[in-house]
C-alpha positions as CSV (number, residue, x, y, z in Angstrom):
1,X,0.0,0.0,0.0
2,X,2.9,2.5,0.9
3,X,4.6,1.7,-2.7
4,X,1.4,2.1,-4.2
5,X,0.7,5.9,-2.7
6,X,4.4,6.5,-3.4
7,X,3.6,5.9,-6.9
8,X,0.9,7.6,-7.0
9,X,2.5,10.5,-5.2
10,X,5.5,10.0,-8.5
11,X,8.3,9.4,-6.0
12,X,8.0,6.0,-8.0
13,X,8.5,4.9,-11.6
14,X,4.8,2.9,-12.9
15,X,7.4,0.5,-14.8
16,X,7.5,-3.2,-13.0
17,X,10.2,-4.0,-10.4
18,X,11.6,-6.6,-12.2
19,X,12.1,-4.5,-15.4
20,X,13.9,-2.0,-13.6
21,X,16.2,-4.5,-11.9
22,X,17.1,-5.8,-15.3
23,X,17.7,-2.5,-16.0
24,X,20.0,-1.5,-13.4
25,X,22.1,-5.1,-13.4
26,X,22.6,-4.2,-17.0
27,X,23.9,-0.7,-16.4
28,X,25.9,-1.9,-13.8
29,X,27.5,-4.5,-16.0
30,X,28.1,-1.8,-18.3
31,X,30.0,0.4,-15.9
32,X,32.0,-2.4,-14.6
33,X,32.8,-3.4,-18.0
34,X,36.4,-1.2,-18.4
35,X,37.7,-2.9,-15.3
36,X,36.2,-6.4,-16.2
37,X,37.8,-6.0,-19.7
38,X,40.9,-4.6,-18.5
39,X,41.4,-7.2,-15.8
40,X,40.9,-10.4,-18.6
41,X,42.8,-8.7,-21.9
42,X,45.8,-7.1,-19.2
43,X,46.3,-9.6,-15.7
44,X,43.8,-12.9,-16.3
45,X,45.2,-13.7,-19.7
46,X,48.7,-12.7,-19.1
47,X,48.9,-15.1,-15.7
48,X,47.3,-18.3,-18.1
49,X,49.6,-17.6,-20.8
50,X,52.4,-17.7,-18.4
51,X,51.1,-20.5,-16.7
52,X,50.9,-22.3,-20.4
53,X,54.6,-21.2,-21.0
54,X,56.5,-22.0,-17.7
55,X,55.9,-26.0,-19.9
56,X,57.3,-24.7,-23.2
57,X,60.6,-23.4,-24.4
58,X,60.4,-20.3,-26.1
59,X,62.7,-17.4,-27.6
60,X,59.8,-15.3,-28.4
61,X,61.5,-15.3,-32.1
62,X,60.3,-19.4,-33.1
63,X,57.1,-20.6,-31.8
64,X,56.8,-22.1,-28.4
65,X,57.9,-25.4,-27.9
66,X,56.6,-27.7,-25.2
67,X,59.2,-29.4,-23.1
68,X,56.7,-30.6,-20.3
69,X,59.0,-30.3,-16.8
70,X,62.3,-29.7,-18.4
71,X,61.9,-26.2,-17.0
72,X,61.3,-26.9,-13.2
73,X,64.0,-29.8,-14.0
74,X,66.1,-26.5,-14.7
75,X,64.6,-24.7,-11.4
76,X,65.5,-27.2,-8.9
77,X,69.5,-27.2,-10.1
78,X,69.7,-23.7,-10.5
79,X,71.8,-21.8,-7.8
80,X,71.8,-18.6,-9.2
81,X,67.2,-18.8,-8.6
82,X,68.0,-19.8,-4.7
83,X,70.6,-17.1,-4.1
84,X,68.5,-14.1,-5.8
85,X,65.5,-15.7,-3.7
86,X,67.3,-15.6,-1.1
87,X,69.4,-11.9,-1.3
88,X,65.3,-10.9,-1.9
89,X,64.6,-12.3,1.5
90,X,67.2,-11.0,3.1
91,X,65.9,-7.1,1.7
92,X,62.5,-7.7,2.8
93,X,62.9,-8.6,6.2
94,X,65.5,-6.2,7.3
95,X,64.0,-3.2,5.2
96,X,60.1,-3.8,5.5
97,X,60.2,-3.9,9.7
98,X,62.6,-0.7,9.3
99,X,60.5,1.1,7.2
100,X,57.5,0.7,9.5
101,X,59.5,1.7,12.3
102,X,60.6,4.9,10.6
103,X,57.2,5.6,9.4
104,X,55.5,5.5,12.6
105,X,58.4,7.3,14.5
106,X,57.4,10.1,12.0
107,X,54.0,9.9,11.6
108,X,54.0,10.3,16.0
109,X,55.9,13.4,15.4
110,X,54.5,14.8,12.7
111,X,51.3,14.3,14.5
112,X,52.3,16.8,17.0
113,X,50.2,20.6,17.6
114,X,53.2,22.6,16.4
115,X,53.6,25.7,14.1
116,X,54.2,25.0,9.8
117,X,52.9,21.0,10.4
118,X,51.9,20.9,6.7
119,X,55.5,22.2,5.6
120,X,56.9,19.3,7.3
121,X,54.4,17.1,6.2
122,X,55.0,18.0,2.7
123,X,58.7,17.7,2.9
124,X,59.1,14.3,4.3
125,X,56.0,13.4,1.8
126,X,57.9,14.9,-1.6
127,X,60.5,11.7,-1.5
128,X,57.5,9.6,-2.3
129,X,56.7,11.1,-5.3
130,X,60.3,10.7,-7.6
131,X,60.2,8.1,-10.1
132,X,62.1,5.4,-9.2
133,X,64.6,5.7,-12.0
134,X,65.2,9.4,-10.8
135,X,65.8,8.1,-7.0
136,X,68.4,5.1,-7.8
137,X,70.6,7.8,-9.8
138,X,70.2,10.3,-7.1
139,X,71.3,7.7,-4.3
140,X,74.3,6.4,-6.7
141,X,75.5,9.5,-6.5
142,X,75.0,9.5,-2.9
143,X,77.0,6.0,-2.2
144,X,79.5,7.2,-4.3
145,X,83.3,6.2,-2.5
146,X,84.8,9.1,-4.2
147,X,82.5,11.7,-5.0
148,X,79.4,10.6,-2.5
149,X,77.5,12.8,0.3
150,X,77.1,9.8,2.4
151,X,80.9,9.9,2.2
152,X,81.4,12.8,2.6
153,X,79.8,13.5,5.9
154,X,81.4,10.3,7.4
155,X,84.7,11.7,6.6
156,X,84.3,14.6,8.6
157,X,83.6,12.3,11.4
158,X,86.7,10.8,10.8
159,X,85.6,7.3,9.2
160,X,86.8,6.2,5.9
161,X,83.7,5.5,4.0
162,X,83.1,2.1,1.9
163,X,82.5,1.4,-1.0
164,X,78.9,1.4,-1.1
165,X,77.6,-0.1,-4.2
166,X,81.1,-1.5,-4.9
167,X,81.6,-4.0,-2.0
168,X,79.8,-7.1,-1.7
169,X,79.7,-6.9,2.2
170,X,77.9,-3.5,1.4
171,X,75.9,-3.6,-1.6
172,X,72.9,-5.3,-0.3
173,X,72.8,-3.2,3.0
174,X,73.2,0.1,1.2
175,X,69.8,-0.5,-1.1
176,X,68.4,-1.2,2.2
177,X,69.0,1.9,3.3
178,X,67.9,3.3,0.4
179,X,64.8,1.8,1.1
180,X,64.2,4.4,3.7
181,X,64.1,7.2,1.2
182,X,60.1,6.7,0.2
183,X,58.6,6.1,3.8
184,X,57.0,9.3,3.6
185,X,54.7,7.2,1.6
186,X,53.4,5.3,4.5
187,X,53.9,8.0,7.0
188,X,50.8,9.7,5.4
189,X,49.2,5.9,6.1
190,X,49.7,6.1,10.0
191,X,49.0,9.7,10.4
192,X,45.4,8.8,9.2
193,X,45.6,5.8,11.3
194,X,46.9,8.2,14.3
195,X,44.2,10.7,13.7
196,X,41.5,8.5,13.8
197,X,42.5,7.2,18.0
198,X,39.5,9.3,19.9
199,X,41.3,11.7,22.0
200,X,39.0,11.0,25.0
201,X,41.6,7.9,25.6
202,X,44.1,9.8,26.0
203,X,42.4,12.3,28.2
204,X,41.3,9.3,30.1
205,X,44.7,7.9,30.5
206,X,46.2,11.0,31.8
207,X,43.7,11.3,34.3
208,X,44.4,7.3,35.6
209,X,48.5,9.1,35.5
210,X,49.5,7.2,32.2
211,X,52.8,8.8,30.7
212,X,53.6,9.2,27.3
213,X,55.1,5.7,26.8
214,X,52.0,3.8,28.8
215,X,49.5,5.9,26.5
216,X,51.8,5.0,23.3
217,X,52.2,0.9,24.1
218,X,48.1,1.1,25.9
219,X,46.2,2.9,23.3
220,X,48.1,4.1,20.3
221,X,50.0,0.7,19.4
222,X,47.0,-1.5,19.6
223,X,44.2,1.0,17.9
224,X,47.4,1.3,15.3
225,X,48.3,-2.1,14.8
226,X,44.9,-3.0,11.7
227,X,47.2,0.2,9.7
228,X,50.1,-1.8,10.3
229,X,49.0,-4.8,9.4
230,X,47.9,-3.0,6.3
231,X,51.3,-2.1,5.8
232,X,53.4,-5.1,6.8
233,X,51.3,-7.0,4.0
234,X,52.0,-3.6,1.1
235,X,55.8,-3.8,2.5
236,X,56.6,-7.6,2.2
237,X,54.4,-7.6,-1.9
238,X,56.9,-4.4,-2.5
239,X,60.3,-5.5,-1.2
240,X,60.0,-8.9,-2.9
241,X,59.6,-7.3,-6.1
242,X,62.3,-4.9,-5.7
243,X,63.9,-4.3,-9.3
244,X,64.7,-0.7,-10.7
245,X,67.6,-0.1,-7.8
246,X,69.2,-2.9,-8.5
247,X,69.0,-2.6,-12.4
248,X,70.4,0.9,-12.3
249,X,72.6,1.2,-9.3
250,X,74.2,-2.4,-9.6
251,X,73.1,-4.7,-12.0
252,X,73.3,-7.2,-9.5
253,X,76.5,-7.0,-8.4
254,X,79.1,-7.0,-7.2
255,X,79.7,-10.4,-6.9
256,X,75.9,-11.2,-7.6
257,X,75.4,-9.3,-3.7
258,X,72.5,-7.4,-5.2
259,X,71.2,-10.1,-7.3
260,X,67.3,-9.3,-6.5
261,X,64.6,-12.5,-8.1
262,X,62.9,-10.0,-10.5
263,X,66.3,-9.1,-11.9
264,X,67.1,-12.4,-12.7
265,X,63.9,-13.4,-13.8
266,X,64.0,-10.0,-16.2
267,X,67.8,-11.7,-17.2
268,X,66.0,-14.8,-18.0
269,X,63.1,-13.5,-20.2
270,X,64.5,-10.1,-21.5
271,X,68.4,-10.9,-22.0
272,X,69.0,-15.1,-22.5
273,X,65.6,-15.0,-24.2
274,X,64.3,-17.5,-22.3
275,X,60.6,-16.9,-21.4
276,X,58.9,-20.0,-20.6
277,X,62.0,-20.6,-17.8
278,X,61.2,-16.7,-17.2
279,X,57.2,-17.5,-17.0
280,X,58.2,-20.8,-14.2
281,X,60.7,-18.0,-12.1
282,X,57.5,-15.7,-12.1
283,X,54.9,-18.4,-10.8
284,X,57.3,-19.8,-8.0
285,X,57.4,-15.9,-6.8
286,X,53.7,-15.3,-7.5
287,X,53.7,-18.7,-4.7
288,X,56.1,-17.2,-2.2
289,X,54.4,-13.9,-2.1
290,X,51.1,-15.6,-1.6
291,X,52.5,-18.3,1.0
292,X,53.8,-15.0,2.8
293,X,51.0,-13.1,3.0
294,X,48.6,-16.3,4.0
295,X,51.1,-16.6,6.8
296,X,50.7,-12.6,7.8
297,X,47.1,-12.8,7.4
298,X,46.9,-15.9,9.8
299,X,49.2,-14.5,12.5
300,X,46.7,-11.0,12.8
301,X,43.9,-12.7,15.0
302,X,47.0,-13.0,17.4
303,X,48.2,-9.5,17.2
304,X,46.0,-7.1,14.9
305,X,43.3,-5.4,17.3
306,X,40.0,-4.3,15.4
307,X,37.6,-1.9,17.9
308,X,34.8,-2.7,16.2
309,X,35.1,-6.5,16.5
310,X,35.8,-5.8,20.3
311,X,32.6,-3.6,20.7
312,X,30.6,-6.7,18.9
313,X,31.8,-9.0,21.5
């Protein structure tokens, strides 16, 4: 009775529900259609053709050739796949818990009530936005032995410098620290995150006598800790497929110290010419990534604290 006075009113159409419901599936199919498109011609088909050619031998000049499980034949002797898989490792989990670190040691300070807190904000943002091509030469510069800032400033300290991107016991711990250069990116994560904590804890908390460092590990960690899971999961899929600084700072080397998977599944496909190995390299990553972030995601009931969930309780 209601729908039929709205009708009658004209806050409703006369047409039949069900027409309308067609209607509205079908622009909705429509509007969805660049993605849906975009997602089979650009992600879905790539991933089956590479599924296909991780069995075949190809050059990309003659047709593929299948070979059936020559390739992971090739995998399980190659030491050069274990040793970038594991220099990769290495990166992610010293730079990803560092970078989180940083970022919320910022974010906490930039969070502050103090005079120009959008200058600042903007300046330890503007790192995040340089290409990545434009940051490696930068920083090459920077880890130069002879001509470097890095250098530079250690000299006037009175320690000889090393070579950074020249020694192998170096290398790998130098693009680490490099690493650091675009946590500005995530600072702006955890600010939000920060922002969003109801001050009437903390006005709570100082009324009980909580200092700064009860308040921080009490309120501020937990209510933090869904961003950081956020971040932890963005950190690990980013530091496993570091590429560009090793590409143009080192080229792997020296001594293979910087020898990163997706460079030497990019020497596989793009330089030996040989894609359907190249196709197997990316799948076993595609794996690892996924085994990781399973893990992550099954470890947060433990440590990730959602308010919302606790209010539902």
């Amino acid at each position: 009775m209601i729908s039929d006075a709205l009708r009658r009113a004209g806050f409703m159409g006369t047409r039949p529900r069900g027409r309308l419901a067609r209607r509205e599936n079908l622009e909705g199919w429509l509007f969805a259609s660049p993605w849906i498109l975009g997602f089979l011609i650009f992600t879905l088909g790539p991933m089956v053709a590479s599924a296909a050619l991780s069995f075949a031998q190809w050059d990309i000049v003659t047709p593929p050739k299948w070979i059936g499980f020559d390739n992971f034949e090739r995998l399980g002797t190659d030491a050069s796949a274990l040793h970038a898989l594991k220099v990769t490792t290495v990166y992610a989990v010293v730079s990803v818990p560092l970078q989180i670190v940083l970022g919320v040691i910022l974010a906490l300070l930039l969070n502050a009530k103090i005079s120009g807190l959008r200058i600042y904000r903007t300046i330890y943002y503007l790192p995040a936005v340089l290409s990545g091509v434009a940051v490696a030469l930068l920083w090459r510069w920077i880890f130069s032995k002879e001509f470097g800032l890095l250098n530079l400033g250690l000299s006037f300290l009175g320690i000889e410098g090393p070579g950074w991107l020249t020694d192998p016991d170096w290398a790998l711990w130098a693009l680490i620290l490099m690493s650091l250069w675009g946590v500005g990116d995530s600072m702006v994560i955890y600010l939000a995150g920060l922002q969003g904590i109801p001050t009437e804890l903390y006005e709570a908390a100082e009324v009980d006598g909580a200092n700064i460092i009860r308040r921080f590990f009490n309120i501020t960690l937990p209510l933090l800790t869904p961003v950081l899971f956020f971040q932890l999961i963005i950190g690990i899929i980013r530091s496993l497929q570091v590429f560009v600084q090793a590409f143009i700072m080192t080229d792997g080397g020296p001594a293979d110290a910087t020898l990163f998977y997706v460079l030497y599944l990019y020497r596989n496909a793009f330089l030996y010419f040989r894609m359907g190995y190249a196709s197997l390299l990316a799948w076993v990553l595609f794996v690892y990534v996924l085994l990781l972030t399973l893990l992550v995601f099954r470890s947060a009931r433990f440590w990730v604290y959602y308010e919302s969930e606790a209010r539902s309780r």
